[in-house]
N, C-alpha and C positions, 0 to 999 in steps of 0.2 A: 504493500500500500504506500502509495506516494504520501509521505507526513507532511509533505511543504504545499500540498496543494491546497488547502484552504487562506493558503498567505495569498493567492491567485485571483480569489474570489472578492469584487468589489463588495464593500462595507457597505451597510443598512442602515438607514435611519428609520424611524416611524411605518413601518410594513409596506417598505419595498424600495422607497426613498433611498438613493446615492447617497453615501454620507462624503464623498468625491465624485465629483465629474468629469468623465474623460477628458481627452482633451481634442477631440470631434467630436465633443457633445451637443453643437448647434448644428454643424454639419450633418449628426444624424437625426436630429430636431427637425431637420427642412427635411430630411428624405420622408419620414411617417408625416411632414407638412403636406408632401406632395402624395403621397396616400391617403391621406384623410379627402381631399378636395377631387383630386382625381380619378380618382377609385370606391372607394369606399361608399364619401359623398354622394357620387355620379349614380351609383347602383342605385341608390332611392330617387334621387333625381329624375332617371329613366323611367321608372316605375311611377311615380307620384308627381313628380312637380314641386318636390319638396328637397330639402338636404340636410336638414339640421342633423346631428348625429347623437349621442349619450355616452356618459359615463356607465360602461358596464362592470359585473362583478370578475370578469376575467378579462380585460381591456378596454376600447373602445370602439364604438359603430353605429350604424343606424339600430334604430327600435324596428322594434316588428312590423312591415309592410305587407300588402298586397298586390300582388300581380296578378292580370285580367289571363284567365287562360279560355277565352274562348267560349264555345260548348262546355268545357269542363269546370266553369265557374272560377274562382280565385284560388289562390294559392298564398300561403303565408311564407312570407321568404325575411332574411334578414343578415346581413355582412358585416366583419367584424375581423377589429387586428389584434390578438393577442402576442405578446413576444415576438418572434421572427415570423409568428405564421399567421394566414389568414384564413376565414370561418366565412363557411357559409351554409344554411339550411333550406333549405325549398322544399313544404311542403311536408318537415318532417323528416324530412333527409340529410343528414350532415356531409360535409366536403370538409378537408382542408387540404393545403398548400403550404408550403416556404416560400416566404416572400424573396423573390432574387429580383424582379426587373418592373417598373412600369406598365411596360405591356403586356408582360407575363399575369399580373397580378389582376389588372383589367380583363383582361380574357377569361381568366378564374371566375371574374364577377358576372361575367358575361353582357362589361360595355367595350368601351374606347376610351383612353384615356380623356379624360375630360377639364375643359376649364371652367364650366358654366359657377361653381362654385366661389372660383377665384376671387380674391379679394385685392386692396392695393398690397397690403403686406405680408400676402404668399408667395412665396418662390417662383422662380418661373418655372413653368412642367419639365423642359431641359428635354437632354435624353431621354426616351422613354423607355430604352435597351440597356441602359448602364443599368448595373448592379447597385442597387440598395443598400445604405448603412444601417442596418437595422441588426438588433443582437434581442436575443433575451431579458437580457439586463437592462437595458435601455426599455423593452418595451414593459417590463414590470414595474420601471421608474415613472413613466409615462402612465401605466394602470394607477397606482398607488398616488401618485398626481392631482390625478383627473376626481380621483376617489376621492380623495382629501376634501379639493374642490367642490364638488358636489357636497359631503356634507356642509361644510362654513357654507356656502349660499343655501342649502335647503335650512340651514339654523335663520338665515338672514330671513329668510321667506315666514318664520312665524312671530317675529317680531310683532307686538303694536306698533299700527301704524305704516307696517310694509303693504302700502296702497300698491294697487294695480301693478304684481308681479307679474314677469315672463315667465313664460317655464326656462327651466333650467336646461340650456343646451351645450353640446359641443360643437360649436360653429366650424366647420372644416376649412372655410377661407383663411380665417385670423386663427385657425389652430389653439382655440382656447374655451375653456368650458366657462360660463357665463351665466350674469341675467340683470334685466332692467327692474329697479324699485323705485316708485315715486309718481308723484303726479309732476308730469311737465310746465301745464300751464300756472302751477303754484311754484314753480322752481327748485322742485326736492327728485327730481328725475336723478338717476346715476346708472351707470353701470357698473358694475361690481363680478368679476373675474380672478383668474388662475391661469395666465399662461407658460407654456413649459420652456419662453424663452422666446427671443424676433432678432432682429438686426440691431433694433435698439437699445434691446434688454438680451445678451447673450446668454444669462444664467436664466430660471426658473424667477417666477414673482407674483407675487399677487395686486390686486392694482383696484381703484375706486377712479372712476372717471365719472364727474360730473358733466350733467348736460346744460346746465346754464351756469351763472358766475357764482364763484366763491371767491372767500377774502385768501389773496393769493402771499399774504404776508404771514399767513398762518404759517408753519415749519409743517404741518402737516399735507400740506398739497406741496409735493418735495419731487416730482415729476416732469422738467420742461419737456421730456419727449410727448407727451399726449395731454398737457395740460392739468392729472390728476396728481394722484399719490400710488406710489409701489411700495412692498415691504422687501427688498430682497430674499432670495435664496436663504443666503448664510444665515441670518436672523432668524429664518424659521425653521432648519435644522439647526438652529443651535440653543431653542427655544426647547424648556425642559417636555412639553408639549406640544407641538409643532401644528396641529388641528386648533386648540385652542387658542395661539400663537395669530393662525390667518383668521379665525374670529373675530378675537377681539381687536386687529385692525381693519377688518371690513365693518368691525360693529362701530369704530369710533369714524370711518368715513360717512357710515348713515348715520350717525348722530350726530357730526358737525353740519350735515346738510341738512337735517331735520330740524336743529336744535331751535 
């Protein structure tokens, strides 16, 4: 038995969470970017007219869909990337694959890779033949993520006062799981999010983007990239509770908008 091999295996924080991050960690950030939007996305897209996608208990992808078969009536189908590999069921029947390539992956789904999803700050689709950065590791860090996220916003969502929520989505454009709280025309709207990292933010963060103005002298809107407030990464792995951690900073963005 190899004794040194667990010296090999990245460190854990909070159930599944990197307590380092590689170092093409954004690099393979845009490859599952360009999986979410082009594939994944696309699969409900084709299907519905819709893309949003969810936090699941073994990754992330679309919710449960229907697809028109015809004389045969509908079919429940739904696609999803766990770790290196991707999922898919129609009808009750499971598939999977290893994720290697763009158009490999799309084929599995049974679209084309697609851009209908794309946002201004998704990668470009590139290549649709290159091989994929995608590991295990990475996509349990992205699970564990997405998880975290989902609950701080489903806490955010029973607050008093959390008027006219979104549901809680994984946007495949902006690759981040989300949701709007507030009345607009009162000026308590925000967006309030989790993403696994962009161009602007390399690392992981969590972030409160208001939709109309705040006092921008406050220390707490500490964001020139989008106008809001982020909590870094390192702070919320380094936080004794890292769940409680993104809470209580999304909690103090809807209170200072609220207040």
């Amino acid at each position: 038995m190899d004794k040194n091999h667990s010296s090999h295996q990245p460190q854990t924080v909070h159930d599944g969470l990197l307590a380092e991050l590689p170092d093409e960690y954004l690099a393979s950030v845009e490859d599952y970017h360009r999986l979410a939007y082009a594939v994944v996305g696309e699969a409900r897209r084709v299907a519905t007219g819709r893309f949003g996608l969810r936090s699941l208990d073994a990754g992330f992808g679309t919710p449960v869909f229907e697809v028109t078969m015809g004389r045969a009536g509908e079919m429940e189908c739904q696609v999803w990337v766990s770790g290196d590999e991707l999922f898919a069921t129609e009808g009750g029947a499971l598939r999977s694959a290893h994720i290697t390539t763009l158009a490999t992956a799309a084929s599995f789904a049974g679209v084309s890779p697609g851009t209908e999803a794309r946002e201004h700050d998704s990668p470009e689709l590139g290549d649709v033949d290159r091989w994929l950065r995608v590991s295990p590791e990475m996509g349990a860090h992205l699970t564990a993520w997405f998880r975290l996220g989902k609950q701080a916003l489903g806490q955010l969502h029973e607050l008093p006062g959390a008027v006219e929520p979104d549901e809680i989505q994984l946007w495949p454009g902006h690759f981040d799981i989300a949701t709007a709280i507030g009345n607009a025309d009162a000026g308590t709207r925000a967006t309030y999010g989790l993403s696994p990292g962009d161009a602007a933010h390399p690392f992981p963060y969590a972030y409160v983007g208001p939709w109309g103005e705040v006092d921008r002298s406050d220390p707490y809107w500490n964001d020139d990239a989008f106008g809001g407030a982020s909590l870094p990464y390192a702070e919320i792995i380094a936080a004794a509770d890292p769940a409680s951690a993104v809470f209580e900073f999304l909690y103090a963005g809807f209170d200072n908008i609220n207040g």
